[in-house]
C-alpha positions in Angstrom: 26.0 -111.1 61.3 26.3 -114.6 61.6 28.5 -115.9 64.9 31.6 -118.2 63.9 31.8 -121.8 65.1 35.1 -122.2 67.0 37.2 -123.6 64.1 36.4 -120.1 62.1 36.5 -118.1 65.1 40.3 -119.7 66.0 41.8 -119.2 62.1 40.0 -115.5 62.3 42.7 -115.2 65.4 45.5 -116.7 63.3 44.6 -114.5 60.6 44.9 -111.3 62.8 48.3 -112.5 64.5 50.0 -113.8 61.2 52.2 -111.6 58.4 53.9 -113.4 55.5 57.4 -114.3 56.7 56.6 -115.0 60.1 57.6 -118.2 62.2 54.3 -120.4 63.4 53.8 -123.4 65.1 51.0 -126.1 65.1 51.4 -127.8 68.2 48.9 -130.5 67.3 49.2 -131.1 63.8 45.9 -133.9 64.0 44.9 -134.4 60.3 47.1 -131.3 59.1 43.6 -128.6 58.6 45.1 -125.9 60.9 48.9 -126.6 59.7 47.5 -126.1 55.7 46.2 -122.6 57.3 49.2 -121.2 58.7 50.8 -122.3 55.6 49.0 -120.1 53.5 49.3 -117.5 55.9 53.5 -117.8 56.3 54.0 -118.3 52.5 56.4 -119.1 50.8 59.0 -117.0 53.0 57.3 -118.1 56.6 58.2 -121.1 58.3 55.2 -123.0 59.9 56.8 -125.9 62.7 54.1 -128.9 63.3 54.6 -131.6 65.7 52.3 -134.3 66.9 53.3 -137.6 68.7 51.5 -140.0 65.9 53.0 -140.9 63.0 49.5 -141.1 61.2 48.9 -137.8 61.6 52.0 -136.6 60.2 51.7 -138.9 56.8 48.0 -137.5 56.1 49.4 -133.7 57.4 52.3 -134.1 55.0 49.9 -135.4 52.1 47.3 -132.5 52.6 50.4 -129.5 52.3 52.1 -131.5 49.4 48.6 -131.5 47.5 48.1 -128.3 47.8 51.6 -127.2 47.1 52.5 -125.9 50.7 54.6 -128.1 52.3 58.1 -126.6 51.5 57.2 -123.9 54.3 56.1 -126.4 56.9 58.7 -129.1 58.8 56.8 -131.5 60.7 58.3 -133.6 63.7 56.9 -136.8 65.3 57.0 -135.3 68.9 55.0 -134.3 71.7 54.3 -130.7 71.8 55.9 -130.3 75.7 59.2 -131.1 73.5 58.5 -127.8 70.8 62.1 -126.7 73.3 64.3 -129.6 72.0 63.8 -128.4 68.5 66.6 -125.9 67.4 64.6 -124.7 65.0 61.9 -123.4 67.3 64.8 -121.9 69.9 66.3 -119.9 67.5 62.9 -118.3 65.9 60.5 -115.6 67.5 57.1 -117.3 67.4 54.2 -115.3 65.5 51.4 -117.7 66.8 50.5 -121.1 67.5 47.6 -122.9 67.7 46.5 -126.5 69.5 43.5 -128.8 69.1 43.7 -130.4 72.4 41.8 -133.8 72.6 42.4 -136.9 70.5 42.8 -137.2 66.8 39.6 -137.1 64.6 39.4 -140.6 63.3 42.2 -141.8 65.0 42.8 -144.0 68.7 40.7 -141.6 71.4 42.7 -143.1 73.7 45.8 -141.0 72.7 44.9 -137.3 73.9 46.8 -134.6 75.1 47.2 -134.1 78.7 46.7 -130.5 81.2 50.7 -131.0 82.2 52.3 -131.4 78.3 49.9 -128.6 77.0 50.7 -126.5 79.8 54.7 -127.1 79.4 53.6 -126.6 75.7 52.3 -123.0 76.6 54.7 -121.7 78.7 57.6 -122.5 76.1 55.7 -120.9 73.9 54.9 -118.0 75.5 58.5 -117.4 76.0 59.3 -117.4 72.0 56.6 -115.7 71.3 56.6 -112.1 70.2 55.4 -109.4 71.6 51.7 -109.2 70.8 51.7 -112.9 69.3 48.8 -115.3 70.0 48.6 -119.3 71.4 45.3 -120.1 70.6 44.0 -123.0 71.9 40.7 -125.2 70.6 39.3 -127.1 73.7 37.7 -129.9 72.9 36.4 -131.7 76.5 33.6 -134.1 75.7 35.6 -137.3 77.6 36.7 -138.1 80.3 40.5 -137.0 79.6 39.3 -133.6 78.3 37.2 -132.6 80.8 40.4 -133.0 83.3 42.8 -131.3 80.6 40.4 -128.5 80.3 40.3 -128.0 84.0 43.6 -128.2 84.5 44.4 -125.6 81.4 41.5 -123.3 82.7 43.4 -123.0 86.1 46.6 -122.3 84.4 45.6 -119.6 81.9 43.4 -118.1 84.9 46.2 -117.1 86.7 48.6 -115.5 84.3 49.7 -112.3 85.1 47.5 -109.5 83.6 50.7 -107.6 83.0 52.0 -110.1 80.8 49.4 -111.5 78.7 45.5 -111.0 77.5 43.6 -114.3 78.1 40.2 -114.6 76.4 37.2 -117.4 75.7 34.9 -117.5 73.0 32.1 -120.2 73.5 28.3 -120.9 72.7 27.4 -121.0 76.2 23.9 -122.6 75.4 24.7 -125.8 73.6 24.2 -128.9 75.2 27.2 -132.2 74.8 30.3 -130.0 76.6 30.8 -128.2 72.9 34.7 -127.3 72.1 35.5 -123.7 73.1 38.5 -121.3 72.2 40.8 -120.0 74.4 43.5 -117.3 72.8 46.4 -116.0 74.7 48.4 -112.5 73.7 51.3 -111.8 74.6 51.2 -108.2 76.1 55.1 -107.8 77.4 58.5 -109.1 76.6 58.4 -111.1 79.3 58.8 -115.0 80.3 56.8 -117.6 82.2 
């Protein structure tokens, strides 16, 4: 058996957590390789919501689904992900899964990154759509400045949630050297809110 590298390991979670038909959201859209997975995992009857506060990453997200003939499930909006509640499309739907890259966009301005406080609002509106026995899953990247405060902050928060309302788990390579990215997944255990 060969270990997965984080990417893997996070769509092996989204593959678990994900039926065709269900409702998913891609909190951080980036270049649009995690939205084109819950895509095909939706179908054509699922509904995948992707957001992300550049509009770059929204024009090469959109060109990725169209070219592979996915985009008709997916409805992408230029906003931050602490702002997922604003959108009525993701009030009135029961949440599957989700999943973030938190950092700054592969190829794009690193200093634009997601922050501890909007990925934590992020979480807890999540969490509070999110079915019973639905997964966030979250891919840590902390190798700046900026992440290494984000993941701090985030490992505090997820720390503390309530056993009785959700499973929190890591899944790292605890020997590499350079602060490698890590995943951290988060199941929903009860009908419950944060």
């Amino acid at each position: 058996m060969n270990l997965l590298g984080v990417l893997p390991f996070a769509h092996s979670l989204l593959t678990s957590a994900v039926q065709p038909g269900d409702t998913v959201v891609d909190a951080t859209i980036g270049n649009g390789h995690d939205t084109l997975v819950l895509a095909k995992l939706v179908g054509e009857t699922g509904v995948v919501i992707g957001c992300d506060i550049q509009a770059s990453a929204l024009t090469s997200t959109k060109a990725r689904l169209q070219k592979a003939g996915l985009d008709k499930q997916v409805s992408l909006f230029q906003i931050g992900h602490e702002k997922l509640a604003t959108l009525p499309l993701f009030v009135n739907s029961t949440i599957a899964a989700a999943i973030f890259n938190l950092g700054y966009l592969p190829g794009g301005d690193k200093g634009v990154t997601t922050t501890g406080k909007t990925t934590i609002a992020a979480i807890e509106q999540l969490f509070n759509r999110l079915k019973q026995g639905g997964l966030i899953v979250l891919v840590v990247y902390h190798g700046h400045p900026q992440g290494k405060k984000e993941k701090n902050e985030l490992m505090a928060y997820v720390e503390s949630l309530p056993q009785e309302m959700a499973h929190v788990a890591t899944y790292q390579f605890i020997n590499q050297k350079n602060d490698p990215p890590f995943v951290v997944a988060i199941e929903k255990r009860a009908d419950s809110h944060l």
